[in-house]
Residue, then its C-alpha position, 0 to 999 in steps of 0.5 A: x384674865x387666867x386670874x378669875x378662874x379658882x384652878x388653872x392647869x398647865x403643862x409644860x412638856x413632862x411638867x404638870x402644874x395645878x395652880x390655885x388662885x387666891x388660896x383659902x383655908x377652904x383650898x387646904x387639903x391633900x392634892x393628886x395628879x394621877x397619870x397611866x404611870x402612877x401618881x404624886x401627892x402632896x398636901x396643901x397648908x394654908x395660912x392666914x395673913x397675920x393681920x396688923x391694925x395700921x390704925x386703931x378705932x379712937x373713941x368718939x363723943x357725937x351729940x344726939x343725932x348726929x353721925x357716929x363714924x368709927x375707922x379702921x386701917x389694916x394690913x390686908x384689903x382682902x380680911x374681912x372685919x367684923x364690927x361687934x357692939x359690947x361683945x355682939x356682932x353687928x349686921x348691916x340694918x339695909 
């Protein structure tokens, strides 16, 4: 359940964590704990997954009224993909 909140802190007698779940770019950025001492920084890099293409879209001949139905595999069930149509993004009609 510690897992559904995007910051979590904890402290383990003189040690501080800040832990961040899930990273996106959006978490990148420099990062600080102040105490009544002084303070440590550190900056944060995040990276995206580089994706591979496990299964590639084939194309595909339907008749007239039929369903047309493209499919892709990839690497990372979090990537979002977007689907284009002769260069254009398509959106969903519904």
């Amino acid at each position: 359940r510690e897992e559904t909140f995007k910051y979590r802190f904890k402290k383990d007698g003189q040690r501080h964590h800040l832990i961040i779940n899930e990273a996106t770019l959006e978490d990148a950025g420099r990062y600080a704990l102040r105490t009544s001492g002084g303070q440590a920084l550190a900056e944060l890099i995040v990276q995206e997954k580089k994706l591979e293409v496990y299964q590639s879209i084939a194309d595909l001949t339907v008749g007239s009224k039929d369903q047309a139905v493209f499919k892709c595999e990839v690497s990372d069930e979090n990537v979002r993909g977007v689907w284009l149509k002769n260069g254009k993004e398509l959106v969903p009609d519904g």
